[in-house]
C-alpha positions in Angstrom: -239.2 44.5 -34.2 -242.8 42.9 -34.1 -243.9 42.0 -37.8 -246.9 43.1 -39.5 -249.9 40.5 -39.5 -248.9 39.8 -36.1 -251.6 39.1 -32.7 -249.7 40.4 -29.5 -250.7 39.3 -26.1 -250.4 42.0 -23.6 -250.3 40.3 -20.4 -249.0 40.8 -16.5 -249.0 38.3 -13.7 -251.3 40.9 -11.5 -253.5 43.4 -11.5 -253.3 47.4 -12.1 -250.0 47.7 -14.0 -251.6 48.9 -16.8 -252.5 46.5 -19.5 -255.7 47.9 -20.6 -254.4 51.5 -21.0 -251.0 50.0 -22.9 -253.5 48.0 -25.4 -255.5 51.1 -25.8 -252.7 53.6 -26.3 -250.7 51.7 -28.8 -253.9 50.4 -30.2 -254.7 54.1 -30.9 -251.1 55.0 -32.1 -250.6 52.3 -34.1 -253.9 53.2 -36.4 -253.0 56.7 -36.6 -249.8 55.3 -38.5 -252.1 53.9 -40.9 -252.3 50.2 -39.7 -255.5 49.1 -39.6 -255.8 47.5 -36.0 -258.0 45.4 -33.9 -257.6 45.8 -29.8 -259.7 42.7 -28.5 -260.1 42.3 -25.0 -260.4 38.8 -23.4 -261.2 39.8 -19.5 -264.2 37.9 -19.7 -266.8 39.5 -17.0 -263.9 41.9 -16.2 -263.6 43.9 -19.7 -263.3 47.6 -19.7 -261.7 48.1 -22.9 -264.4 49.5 -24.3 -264.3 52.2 -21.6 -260.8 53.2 -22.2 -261.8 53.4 -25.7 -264.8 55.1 -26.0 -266.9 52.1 -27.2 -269.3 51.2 -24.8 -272.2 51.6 -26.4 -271.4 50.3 -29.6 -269.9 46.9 -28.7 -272.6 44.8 -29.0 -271.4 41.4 -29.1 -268.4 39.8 -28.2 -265.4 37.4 -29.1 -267.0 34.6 -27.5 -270.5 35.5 -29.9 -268.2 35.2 -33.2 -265.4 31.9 -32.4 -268.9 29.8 -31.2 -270.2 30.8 -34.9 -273.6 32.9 -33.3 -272.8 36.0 -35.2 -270.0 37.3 -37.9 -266.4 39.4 -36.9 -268.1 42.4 -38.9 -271.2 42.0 -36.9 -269.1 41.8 -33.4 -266.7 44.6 -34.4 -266.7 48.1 -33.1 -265.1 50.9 -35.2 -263.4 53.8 -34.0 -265.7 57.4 -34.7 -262.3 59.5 -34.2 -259.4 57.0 -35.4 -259.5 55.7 -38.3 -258.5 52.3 -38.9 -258.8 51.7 -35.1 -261.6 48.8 -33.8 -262.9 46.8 -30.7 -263.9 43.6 -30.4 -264.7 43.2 -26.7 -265.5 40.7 -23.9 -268.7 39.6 -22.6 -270.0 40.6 -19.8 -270.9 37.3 -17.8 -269.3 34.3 -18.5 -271.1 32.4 -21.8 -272.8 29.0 -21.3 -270.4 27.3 -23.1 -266.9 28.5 -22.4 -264.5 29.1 -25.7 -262.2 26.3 -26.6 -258.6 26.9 -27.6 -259.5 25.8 -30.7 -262.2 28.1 -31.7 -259.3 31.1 -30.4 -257.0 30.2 -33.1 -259.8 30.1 -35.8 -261.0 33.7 -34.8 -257.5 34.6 -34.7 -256.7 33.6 -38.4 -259.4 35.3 -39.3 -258.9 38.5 -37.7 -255.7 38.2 -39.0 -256.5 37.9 -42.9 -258.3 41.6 -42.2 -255.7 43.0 -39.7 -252.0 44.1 -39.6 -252.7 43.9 -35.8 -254.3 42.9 -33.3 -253.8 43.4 -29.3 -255.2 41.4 -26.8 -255.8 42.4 -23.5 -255.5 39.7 -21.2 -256.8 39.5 -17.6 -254.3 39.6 -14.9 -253.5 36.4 -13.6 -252.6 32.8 -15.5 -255.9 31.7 -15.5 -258.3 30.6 -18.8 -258.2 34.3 -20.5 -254.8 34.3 -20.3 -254.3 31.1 -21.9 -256.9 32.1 -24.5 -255.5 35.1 -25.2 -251.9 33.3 -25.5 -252.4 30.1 -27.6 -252.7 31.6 -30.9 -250.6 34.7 -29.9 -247.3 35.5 -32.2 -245.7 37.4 -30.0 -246.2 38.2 -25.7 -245.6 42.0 -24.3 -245.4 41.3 -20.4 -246.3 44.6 -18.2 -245.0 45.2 -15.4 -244.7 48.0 -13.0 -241.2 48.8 -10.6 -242.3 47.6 -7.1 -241.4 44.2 -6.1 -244.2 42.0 -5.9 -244.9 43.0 -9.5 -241.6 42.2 -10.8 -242.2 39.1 -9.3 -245.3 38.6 -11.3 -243.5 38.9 -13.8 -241.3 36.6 -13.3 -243.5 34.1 -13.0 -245.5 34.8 -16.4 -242.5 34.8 -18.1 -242.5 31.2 -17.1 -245.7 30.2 -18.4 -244.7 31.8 -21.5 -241.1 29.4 -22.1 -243.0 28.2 -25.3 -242.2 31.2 -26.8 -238.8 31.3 -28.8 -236.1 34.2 -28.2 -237.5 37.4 -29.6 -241.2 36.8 -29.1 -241.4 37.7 -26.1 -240.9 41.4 -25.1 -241.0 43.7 -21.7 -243.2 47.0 -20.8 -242.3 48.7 -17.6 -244.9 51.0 -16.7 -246.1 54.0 -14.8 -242.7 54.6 -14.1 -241.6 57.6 -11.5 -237.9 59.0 -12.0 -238.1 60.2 -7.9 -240.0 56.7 -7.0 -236.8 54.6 -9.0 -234.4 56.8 -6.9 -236.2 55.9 -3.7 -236.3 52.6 -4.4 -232.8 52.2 -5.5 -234.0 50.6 -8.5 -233.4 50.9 -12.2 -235.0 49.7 -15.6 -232.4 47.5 -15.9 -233.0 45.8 -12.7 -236.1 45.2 -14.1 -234.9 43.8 -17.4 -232.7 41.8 -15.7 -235.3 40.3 -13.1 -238.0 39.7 -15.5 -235.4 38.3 -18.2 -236.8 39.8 -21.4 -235.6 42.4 -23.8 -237.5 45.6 -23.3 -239.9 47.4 -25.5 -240.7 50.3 -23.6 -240.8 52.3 -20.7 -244.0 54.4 -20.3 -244.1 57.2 -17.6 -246.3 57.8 -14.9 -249.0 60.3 -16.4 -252.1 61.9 -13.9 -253.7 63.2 -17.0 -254.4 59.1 -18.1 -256.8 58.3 -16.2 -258.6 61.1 -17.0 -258.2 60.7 -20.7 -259.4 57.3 -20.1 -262.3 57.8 -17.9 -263.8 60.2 -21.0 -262.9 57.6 -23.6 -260.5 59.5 -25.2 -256.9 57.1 -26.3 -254.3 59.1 -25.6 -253.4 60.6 -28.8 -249.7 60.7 -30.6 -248.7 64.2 -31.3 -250.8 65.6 -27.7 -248.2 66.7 -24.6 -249.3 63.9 -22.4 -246.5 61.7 -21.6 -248.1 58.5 -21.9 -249.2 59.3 -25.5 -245.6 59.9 -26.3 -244.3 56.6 -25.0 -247.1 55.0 -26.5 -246.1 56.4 -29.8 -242.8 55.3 -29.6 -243.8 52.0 -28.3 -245.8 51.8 -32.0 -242.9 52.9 -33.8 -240.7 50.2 -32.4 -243.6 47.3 -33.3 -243.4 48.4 -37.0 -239.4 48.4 -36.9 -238.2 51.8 -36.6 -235.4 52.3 -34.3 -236.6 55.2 -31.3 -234.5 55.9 -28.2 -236.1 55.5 -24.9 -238.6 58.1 -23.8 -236.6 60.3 -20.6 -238.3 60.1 -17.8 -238.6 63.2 -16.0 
């Protein structure tokens, strides 16, 4: 169970496992729940949140614009047309003159937090400075990984940059998971639990309608067929405490 009021870090050690679609997919499912919800993404000259979410063009400023005091969170903040209760606050496109300071993270974060009952960060692949902003003020760490090797090894190795986190903070996402490409692999979800060491939250299937849905700006919805949208539901359900059996992956 992830608490209410919390800021979760979505984060990988490499690229392509599918952070960005996770943050936007739970983001979305979460808000249709009735949480009121802020997905912020902190790939600095990387972001394409606002793509997956259908924002583009109303994301005008960016995280780095409101924690350096140049404009207000309501002035940064995209909201959702279709979902209520669903918003963007996104990443700039360049890096800024002045880079943000872990400091000015944790401020923006308490603030967000007095307005939000959540808020998901996407962080850039890699353990470089977005990850550590989008991890120094986090409550809680969802690591995503996919089932090959080398990104179970990534794993690995953020889960070790994470060791400041107590038992229960920190929580696992295997994704874009293939039931054929498992048996092929002689591999298993729990070898995956096991290698990257963390209690899982959720195993999402592979889905060729996602990047689609994406590309359009359209979330995958809770309650449509797709089978990303269903795992992302039940991913939601289980951050809000409700107990919900694995998805089957077909």
């Amino acid at each position: 169970m992830i608490a209410s009021g919390q800021c979760i870090a979505v984060v990988s050690g490499k690229g392509g496992t599918g952070k960005t679609s996770f943050v936007a997919g739970v983001g979305a499912a979460l808000a249709m729940s009735g949480r009121k919800v802020l997905c912020l993404d902190c790939d600095i000259g990387l972001r394409n949140l606002d793509l997956a979410l259908g924002l583009t063009d109303r994301a005008l400023m960016d995280f780095t614009d409101v924690a350096q005091g140049i404009c207000d969170l309501d002035d940064a903040i995209a909201v959702h047309p279709r979902i209520p209760g669903l918003h963007l606050l996104t990443a700039p496109v360049r890096l800024p003159s002045q880079t943000v300071t872990t400091e000015q993270m944790r401020a923006l974060l308490r603030q967000i937090l007095s307005r939000f009952d959540y808020c998901l960060l996407d962080a850039p692949a890699g353990l470089g400075t977005g990850f550590q902003l989008a991890t120094c003020a986090a409550d809680q760490c969802v690591v995503v990984t996919c089932t090959d090797a080398s990104s179970l090894r990534d794993a690995q190795h953020t889960v070790m940059e994470l060791n400041r986190f107590p038992a229960g903070r920190l929580h696992l996402v295997v994704n874009r998971v293939r039931k054929k490409m498992l048996r092929q692999l002689h591999a298993t979800i729990d070898d995956a639990i096991d290698q990257a060491g963390l209690p899982l939250l959720g195993v999402v299937p592979e889905d060729d309608t996602l990047p689609l849905c994406l590309n359009r700006g359209q979330p995958p919805l809770p309650g449509e067929s797709r089978l990303a949208a269903a795992a992302y539901r039940n991913i939601a359900k289980r951050i809000q405490g409700e107990r919900v059996p694995l998805l089957r992956i077909r």
